[in-house]
C-alpha positions in Angstrom: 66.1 16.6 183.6 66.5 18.2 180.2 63.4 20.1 178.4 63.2 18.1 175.8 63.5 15.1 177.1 60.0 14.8 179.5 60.0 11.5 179.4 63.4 9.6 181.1 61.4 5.9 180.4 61.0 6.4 176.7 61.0 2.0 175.7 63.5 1.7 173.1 65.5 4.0 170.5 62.6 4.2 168.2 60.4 5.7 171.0 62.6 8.2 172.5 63.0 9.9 169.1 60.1 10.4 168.3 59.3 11.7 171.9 62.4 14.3 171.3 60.3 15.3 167.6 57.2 16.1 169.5 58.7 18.3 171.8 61.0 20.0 169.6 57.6 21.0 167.2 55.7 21.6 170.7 58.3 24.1 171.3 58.4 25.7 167.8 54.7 25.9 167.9 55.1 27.5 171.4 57.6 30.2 170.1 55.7 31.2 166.9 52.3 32.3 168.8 54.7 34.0 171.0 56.0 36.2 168.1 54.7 39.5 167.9 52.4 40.6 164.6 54.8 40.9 161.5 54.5 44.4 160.4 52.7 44.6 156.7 52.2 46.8 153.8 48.7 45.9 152.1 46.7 46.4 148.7 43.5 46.1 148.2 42.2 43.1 145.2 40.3 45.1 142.5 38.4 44.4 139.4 40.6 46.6 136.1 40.2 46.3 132.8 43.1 45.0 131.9 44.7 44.3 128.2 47.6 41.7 127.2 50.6 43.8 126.3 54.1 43.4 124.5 57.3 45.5 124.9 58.7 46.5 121.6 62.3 47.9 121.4 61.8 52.4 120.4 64.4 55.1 120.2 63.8 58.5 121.3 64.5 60.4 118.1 64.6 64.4 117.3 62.0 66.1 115.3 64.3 68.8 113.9 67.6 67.0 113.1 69.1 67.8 110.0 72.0 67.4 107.8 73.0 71.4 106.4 74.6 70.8 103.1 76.5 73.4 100.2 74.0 75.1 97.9 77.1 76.0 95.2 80.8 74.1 95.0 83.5 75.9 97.0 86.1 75.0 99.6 84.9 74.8 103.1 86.3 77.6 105.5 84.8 77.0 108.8 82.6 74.6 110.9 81.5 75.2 113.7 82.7 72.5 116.4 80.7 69.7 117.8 78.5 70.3 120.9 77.8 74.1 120.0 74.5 75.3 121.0 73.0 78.1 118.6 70.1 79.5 117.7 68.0 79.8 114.8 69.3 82.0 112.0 72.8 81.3 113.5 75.9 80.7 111.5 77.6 76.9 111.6 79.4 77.0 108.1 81.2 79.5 105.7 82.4 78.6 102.6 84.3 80.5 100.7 82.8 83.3 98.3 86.4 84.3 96.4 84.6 82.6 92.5 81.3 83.6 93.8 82.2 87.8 94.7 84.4 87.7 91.0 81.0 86.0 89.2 79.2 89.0 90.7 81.6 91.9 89.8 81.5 90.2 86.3 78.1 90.6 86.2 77.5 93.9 87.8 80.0 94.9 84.6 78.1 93.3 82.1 75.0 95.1 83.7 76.4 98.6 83.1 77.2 97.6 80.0 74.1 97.0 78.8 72.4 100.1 80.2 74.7 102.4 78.1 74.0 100.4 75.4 70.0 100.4 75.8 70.5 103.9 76.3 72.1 104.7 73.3 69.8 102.6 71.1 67.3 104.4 73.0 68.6 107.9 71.8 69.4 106.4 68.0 65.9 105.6 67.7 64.7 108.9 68.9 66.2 110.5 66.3 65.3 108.4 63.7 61.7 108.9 64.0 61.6 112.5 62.6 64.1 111.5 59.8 61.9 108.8 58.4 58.7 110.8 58.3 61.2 113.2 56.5 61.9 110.4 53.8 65.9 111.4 54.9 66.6 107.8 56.0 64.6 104.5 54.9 61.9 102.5 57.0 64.2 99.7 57.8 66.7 102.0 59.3 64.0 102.6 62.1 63.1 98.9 61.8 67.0 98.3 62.6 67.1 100.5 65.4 64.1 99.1 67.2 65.7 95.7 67.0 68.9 97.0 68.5 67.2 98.3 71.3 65.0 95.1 72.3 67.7 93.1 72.2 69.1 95.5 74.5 66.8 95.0 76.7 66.8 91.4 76.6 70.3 91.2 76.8 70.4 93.9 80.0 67.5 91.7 81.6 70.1 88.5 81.1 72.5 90.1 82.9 70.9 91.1 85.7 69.3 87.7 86.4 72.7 86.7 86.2 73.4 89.4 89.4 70.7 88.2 91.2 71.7 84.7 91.0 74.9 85.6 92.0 74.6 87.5 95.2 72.0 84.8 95.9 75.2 81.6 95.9 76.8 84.9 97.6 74.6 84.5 100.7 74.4 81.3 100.1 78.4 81.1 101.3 77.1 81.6 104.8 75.1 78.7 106.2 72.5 79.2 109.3 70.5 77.2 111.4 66.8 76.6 110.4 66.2 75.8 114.4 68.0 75.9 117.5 69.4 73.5 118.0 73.0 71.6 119.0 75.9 70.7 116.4 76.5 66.8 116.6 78.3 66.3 113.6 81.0 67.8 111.6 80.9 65.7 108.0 83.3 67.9 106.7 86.0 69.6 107.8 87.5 73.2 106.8 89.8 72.9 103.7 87.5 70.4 101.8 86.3 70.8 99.0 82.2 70.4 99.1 80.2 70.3 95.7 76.5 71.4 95.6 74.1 69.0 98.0 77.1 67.7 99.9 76.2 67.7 103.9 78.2 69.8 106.2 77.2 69.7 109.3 74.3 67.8 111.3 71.8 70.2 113.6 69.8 68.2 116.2 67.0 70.1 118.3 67.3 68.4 121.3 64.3 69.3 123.1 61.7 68.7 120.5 61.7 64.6 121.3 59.3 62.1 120.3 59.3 58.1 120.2 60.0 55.9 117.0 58.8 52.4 117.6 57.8 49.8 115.0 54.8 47.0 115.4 53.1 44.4 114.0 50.2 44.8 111.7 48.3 43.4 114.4 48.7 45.5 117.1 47.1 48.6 115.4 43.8 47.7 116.1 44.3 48.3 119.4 46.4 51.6 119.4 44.8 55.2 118.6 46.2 58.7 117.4 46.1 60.5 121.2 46.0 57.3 123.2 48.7 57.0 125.7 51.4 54.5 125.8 53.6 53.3 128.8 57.6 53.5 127.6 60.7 51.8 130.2 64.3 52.0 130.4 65.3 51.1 133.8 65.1 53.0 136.2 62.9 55.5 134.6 59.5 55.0 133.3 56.9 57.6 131.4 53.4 57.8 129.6 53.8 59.2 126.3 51.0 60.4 123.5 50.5 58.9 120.1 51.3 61.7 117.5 50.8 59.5 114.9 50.9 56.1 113.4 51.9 55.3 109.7 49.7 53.6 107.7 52.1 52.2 105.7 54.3 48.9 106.6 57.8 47.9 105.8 58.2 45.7 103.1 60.6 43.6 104.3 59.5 43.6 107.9 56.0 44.1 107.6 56.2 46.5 110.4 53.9 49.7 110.9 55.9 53.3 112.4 55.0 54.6 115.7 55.7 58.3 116.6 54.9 59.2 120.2 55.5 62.8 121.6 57.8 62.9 124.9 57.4 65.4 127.2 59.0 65.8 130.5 61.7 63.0 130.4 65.3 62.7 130.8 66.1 61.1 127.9 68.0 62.9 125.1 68.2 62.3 121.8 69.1 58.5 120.3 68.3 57.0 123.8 67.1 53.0 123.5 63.4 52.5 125.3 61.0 50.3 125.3 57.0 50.9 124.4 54.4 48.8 126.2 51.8 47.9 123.6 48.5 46.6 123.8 48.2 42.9 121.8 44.4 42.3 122.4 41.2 44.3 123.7 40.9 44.7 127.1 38.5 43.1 129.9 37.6 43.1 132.9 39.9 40.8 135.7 40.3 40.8 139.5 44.2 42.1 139.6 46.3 43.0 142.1 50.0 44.7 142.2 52.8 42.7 141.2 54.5 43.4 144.6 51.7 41.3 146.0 52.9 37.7 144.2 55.4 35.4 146.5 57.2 33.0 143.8 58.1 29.9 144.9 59.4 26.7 143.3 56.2 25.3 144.5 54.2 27.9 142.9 53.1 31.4 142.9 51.1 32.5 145.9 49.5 35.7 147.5 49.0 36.2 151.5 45.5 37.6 152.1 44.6 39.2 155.0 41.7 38.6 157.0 39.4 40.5 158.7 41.5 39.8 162.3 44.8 40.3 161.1 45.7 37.0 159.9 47.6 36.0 157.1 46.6 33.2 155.0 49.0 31.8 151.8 46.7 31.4 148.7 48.3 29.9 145.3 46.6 31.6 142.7 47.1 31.6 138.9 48.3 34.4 136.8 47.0 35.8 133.8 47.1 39.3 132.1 49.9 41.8 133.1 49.8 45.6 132.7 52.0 48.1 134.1 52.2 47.4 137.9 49.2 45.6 137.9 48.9 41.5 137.3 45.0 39.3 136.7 45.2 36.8 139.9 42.3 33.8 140.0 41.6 30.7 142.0 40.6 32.2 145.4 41.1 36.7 145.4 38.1 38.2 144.9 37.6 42.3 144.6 38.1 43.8 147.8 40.5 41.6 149.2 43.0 42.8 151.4 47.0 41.2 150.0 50.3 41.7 151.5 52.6 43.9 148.8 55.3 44.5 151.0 56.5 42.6 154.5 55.7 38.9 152.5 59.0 37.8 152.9 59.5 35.8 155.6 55.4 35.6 156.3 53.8 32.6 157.3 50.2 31.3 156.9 48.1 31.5 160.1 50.2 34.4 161.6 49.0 37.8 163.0 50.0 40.7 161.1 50.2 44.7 161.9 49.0 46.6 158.9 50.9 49.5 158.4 50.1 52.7 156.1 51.1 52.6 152.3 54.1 54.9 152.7 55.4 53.5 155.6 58.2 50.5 155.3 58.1 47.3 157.6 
């Protein structure tokens, strides 16, 4: 006689089938307390204090990135190439100095000049001095010389101010790095021409990092110079420090400035992340991790262990999530023992083996 058919005198279609539905769910029954425990990964339920949170779109910026530009008009000569590293004081542009070394040998001229003539007004009015108290030569002959001389001198200090400004655009010819840092732009290239102010090259530290994010007016009550801030882009994650916020919005989008140091983090420079921000005060919830929530069409659900190793489905309702952790109500209290890991294929009523956190069912 076949298993599932213990009864050969079922009466009638209707009867035999649902004679072969009892047995089949006998048999089910019978092979699902035979199953051994279903090896588990558990959490304990907890009360956090726990805050409503948005992510906001940031960019990890450079705090030393600058565009180098010409101090005097000349005709580039070098740049160096993109991707350099150098340090500070390095060179990364010459320009050339041909007007600039002819303006100071002009100058240096001009300066000699002068002193030969200061020094023979000098002399001129040395030997004036005894002929006018001799009556040999009139007053305003001394009166002439002394004015000969000042404007010497006036005309000697010109000229070396015009030295000095010259072997300043001289130096100036030569540009260095104000930090180390790493060449990530060549604006222009060697043979251009680049007038006073134009920008050369662009010098991007890329180790002194920070965050640039931009909220709403009304998240800042809720976010402090020195708090921390949780920032994403998949895979990686990190906590980063306020540095500062801007007190003054944008105009147009009536958004505030974030700047958050980075430390320790693989991004580099222009990187897209995301800034988890806090959008009301926190309180006080009974959460558990997000691994522990089964989402079904039906619902969502948590299995909750018992004190003998039994799993039991409970539908709960979510409500405030932060970082890895999620509110749960409607039946979890603090303490509770949930399933985070091994849910998958778990059903309520069935014995589980709890396992340790680092181990993997």
């Amino acid at each position: 006689m076949n298993v599932l058919f213990p009864y050969a005198w079922c009466i009638g279609k209707r009867h035999c089938i649902a004679l072969i539905v009892a047995s089949v769910l006998s048999l089910a029954q019978a092979v699902t307390f035979a199953a051994p425990p279903a090896p588990v990964v558990v959490a304990r339920a907890q009360l956090r204090l726990l805050a409503p949170v948005t992510w906001f779109p940031a960019t990890v910026i450079s705090r030393d990135d600058a565009r180098l530009g010409a101090e005097i008009d000349a005709r580039v000569l070098w740049v160096a190439d993109i991707g350099t590293r150098v340090q500070q004081g390095a060179i990364v542009a010459r320009l050339d100095d041909t007007l600039v070394r002819e303006a100071l040998a002009e100058n240096e001229a001009a300066v000699a000049r002068e002193q030969a003539r200061l020094s023979y007004y000098t002399q001129e009015l040395e030997r004036l001095k005894p002929l006018v108290d001799r009556k040999i030569v009139t007053p305003s002959n001394l009166d002439q010389a002394v004015s000969n001389r000042d404007a010497s001198r006036g005309e000697l200090a010109a000229v070396q101010a015009r030295v000095m400004r010259a072997r300043q655009q001289l130096e100036r010819t030569v540009i260095q790095a104000p930090f180390a840092g790493v060449v990530t732009e060549r604006i222009l290239r060697p043979g251009e021409w680049a007038e006073t102010g134009a920008a050369i090259v662009r010098l991007v530290a890329p180790r002194a990092l920070e965050v640039q994010a931009h909220v709403p007016a009304s998240a800042l009550a809720f976010i402090r110079a020195g708090g921390k801030l949780n920032l994403m882009a998949s895979p990686e994650r990190a906590v980063a420090e306020v540095r500062t916020i801007v007190p003054v919005g944008d105009d147009r989008s009536r958004l505030y400035e974030l700047r958050l140091t980075l430390t320790d983090s693989k991004w580099s420079a222009g990187h897209t992340v995301r800034v988890e921000v806090p959008t009301a005060a926190a309180r006080e919830v009974v959460a558990v991790p997000r691994d522990a929530l089964v989402l079904r069409r039906t619902g969502t659900s948590v299995f909750r262990i018992s004190d003998d190793d039994t799993a039991e489905q409970i539908s709960v309702t979510t409500g405030i999530a932060a970082g890895e952790f999620i509110e749960v109500s409607n039946g979890i209290k603090p303490g509770d023992r949930v399933v985070t890991r091994g849910g998958e294929r778990l059903r309520s009523g069935q014995k589980v083996t709890v396992l340790k956190t680092s181990a993997q069912p």
